[in-house]
C-alpha positions in Angstrom: 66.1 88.6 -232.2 62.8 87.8 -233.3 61.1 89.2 -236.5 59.5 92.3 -236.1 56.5 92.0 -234.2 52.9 94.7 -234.9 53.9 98.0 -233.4 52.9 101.8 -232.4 55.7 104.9 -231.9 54.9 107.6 -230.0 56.7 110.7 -229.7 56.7 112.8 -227.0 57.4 116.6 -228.4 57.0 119.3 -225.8 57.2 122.6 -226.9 59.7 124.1 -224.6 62.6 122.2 -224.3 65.1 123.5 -222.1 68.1 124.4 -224.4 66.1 124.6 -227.7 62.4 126.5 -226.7 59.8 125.9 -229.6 62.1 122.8 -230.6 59.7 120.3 -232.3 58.6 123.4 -234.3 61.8 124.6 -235.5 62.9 124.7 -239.2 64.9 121.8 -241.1 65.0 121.7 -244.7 61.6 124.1 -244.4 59.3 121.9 -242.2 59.0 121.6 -238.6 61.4 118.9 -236.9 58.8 117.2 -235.1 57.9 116.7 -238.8 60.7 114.4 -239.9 61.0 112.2 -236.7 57.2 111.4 -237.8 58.5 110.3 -241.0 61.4 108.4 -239.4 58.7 106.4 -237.8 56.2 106.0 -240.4 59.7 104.3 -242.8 60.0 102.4 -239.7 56.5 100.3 -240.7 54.5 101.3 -237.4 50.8 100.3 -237.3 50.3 104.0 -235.9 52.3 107.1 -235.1 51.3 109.3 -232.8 52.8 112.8 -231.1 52.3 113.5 -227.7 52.4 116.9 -227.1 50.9 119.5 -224.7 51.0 123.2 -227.2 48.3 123.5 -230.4 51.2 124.6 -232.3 52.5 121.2 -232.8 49.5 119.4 -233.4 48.7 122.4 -236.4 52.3 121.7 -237.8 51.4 118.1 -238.2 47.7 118.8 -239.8 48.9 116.9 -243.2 50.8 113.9 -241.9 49.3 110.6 -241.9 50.0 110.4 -237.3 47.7 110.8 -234.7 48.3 113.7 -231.8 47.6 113.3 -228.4 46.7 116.6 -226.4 48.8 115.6 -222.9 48.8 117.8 -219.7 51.5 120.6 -219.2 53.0 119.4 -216.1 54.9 115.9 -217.0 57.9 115.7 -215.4 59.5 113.4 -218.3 58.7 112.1 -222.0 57.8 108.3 -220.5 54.9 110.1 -218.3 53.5 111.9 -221.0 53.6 108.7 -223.2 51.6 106.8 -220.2 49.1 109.4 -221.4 49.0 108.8 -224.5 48.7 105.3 -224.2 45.4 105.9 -221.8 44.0 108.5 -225.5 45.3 106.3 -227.8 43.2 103.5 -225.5 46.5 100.6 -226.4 45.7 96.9 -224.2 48.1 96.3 -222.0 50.2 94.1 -224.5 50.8 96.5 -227.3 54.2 97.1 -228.4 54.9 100.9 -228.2 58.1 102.2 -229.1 59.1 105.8 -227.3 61.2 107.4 -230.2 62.3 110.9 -229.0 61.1 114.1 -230.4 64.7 115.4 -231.5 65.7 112.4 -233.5 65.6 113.1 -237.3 67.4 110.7 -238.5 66.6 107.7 -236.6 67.5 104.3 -239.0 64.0 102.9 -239.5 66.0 99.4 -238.5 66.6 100.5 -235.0 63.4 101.6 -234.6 62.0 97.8 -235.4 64.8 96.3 -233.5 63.4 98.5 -230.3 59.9 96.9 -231.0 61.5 93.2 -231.7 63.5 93.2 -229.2 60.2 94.0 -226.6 59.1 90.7 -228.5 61.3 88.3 -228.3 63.2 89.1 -225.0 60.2 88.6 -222.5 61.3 91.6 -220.9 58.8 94.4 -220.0 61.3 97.2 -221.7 63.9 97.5 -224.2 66.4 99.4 -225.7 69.6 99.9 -227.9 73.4 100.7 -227.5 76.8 101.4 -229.7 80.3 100.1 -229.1 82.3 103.0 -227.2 85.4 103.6 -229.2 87.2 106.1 -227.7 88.3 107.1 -224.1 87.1 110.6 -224.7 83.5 109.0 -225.9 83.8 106.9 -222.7 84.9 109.9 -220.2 82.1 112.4 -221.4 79.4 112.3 -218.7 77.1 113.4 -221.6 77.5 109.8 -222.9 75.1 107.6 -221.1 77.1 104.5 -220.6 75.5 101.2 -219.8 76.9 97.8 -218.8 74.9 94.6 -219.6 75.1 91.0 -218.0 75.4 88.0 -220.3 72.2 87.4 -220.9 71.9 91.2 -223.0 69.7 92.8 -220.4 71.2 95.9 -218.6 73.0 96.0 -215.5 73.7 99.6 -214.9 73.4 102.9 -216.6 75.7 105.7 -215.8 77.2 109.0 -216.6 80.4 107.8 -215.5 83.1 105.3 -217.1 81.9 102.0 -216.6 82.7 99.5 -216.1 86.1 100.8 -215.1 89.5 98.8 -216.0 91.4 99.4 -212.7 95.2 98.2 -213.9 94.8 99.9 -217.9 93.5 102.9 -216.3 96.0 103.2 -213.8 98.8 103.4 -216.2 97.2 105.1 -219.2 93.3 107.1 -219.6 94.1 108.1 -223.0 93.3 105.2 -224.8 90.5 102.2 -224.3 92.4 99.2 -223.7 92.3 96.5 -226.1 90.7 93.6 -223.7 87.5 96.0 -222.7 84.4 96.9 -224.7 82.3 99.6 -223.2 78.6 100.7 -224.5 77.0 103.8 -225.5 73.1 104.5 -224.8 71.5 105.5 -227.2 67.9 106.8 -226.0 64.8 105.0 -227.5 62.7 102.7 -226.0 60.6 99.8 -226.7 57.5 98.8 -223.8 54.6 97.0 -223.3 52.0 99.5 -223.2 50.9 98.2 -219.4 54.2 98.2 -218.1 54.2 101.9 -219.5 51.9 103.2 -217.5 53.1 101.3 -214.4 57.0 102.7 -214.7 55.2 105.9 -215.2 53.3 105.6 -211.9 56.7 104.7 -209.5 58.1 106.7 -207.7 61.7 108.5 -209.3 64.4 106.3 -207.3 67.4 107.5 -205.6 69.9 106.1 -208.2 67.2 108.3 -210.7 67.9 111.5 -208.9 71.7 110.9 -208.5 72.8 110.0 -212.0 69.3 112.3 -214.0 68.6 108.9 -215.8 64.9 108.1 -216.0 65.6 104.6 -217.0 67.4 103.6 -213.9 63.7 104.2 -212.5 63.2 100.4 -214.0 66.1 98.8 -213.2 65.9 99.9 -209.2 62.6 98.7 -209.0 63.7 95.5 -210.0 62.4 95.3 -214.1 64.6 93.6 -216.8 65.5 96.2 -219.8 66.8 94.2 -222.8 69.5 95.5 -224.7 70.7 94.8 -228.4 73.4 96.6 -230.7 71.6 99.3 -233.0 71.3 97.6 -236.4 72.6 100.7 -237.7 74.4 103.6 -236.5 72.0 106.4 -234.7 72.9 110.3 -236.1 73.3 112.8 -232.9 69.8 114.2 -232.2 68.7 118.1 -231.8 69.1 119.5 -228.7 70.9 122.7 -229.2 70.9 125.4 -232.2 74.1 124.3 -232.9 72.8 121.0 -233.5 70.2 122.0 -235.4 72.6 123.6 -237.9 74.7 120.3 -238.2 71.3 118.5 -238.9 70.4 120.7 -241.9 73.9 120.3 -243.0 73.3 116.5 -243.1 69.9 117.0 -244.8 71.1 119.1 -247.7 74.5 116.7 -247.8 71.4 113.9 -248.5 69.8 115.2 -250.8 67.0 115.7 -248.6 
């Protein structure tokens, strides 16, 4: 991988999340969440930081921090469109480097977050992204856990809900264990993009492949665009997307010292 090339993040934090309403807003270790994925970014070396969001509330809650806030439109049916606006406020050429690290992502390793932007870099592909070695057959069976296969060359073949790529014969005698001969990889969900080829993956059409599995990315692929793939540099803590989660987060803050 190349060396870490000038970048921007940008966060997409919309208010009311699904299964966690007010979620960028929502207390750990006494400041807003939205306000620690900021920080996450900022460790990560990012020529600018900006939050995309579409409620006043979150751009008040980040009054103090040293990242910029884009106002974006209520009606975005995903994170990657309402980054394709930011990109037209933040007014980014066509070639910058943009990293899409999600809202709910507290303790994302600074390293993956350059690896995201490097990878954009030195791949020549117009997207990127990162994985983790699978090493369970529980991990691999949860359709929670976005799996993806890659070819040779890194970039990603497929991404799925299901077990893939499935080992007929192992799996025909025994599903309780991975068999030794595989390897099988977990998503893990940020992005890297050329600012231009963000707003154009932004402006297709959701594909049928899309709409079957609920996987934006797979948007890209069916429409024919290369997404490079790379191990994380460093393991990625579960996100917040549920108040349970939430209370393992501050768990793992106050274990840290932080």
């Amino acid at each position: 991988m190349s060396a870490v090339p000038d970048f921007v993040v940008a966060i997409p934090a919309r208010h009311d999340a699904t299964r966690l309403p007010g979620k960028p807003l929502r207390p750990l270790g006494g400041e807003p969440l939205v306000l620690h994925v900021a920080r996450r970014a900022l460790a990560a070396g990012a020529r600018e930081v900006w939050v995309a969001t579409d409620d006043a509330r979150v751009a008040a809650a980040l009054e103090t921090a040293p990242v910029r806030v884009a106002m974006t439109g209520t009606g975005h049916r995903s994170g990657t469109d309402r980054l394709a606006e930011c990109a037209d406020i933040a007014g980014w050429d066509a070639d910058t480097i943009v990293v899409n690290l999600q809202g709910d992502e507290p303790f994302a390793p600074a390293a993956g977050i350059r690896a995201a932007a490097a990878l954009v870099a030195g791949s020549g592909a117009p997207m990127s992204t990162l994985a983790a070695a699978i090493e369970d057959a529980a991990e691999l069976f949860d359709p929670n856990t976005v799996k993806l296969v890659r070819a040779a060359s890194g970039d990603a073949i497929y991404f799925s809900r299901a077990p893939v790529p499935w080992p007929r014969d192992a799996f025909a005698a025994d599903r309780d264990r991975l068999p030794a001969e595989g390897q099988w990889w977990r998503h893990i969900g940020i992005y890297g993009y050329r600012a231009g080829f963000l707003r154009r993956f932004a402006a297709l059409p959701p594909g049928r492949l899309e709409q079957l599995e609920a996987l934006e990315q797979l948007r890209a692929l069916e429409a024919g665009h290369r997404i490079a793939v790379a191990p994380t540099p460093e393991p990625f803590p579960p996100g917040v997307d549920t108040p349970e989660d939430l209370q393992r987060a501050a768990a793992r803050l106050e274990r840290s010292g932080g």
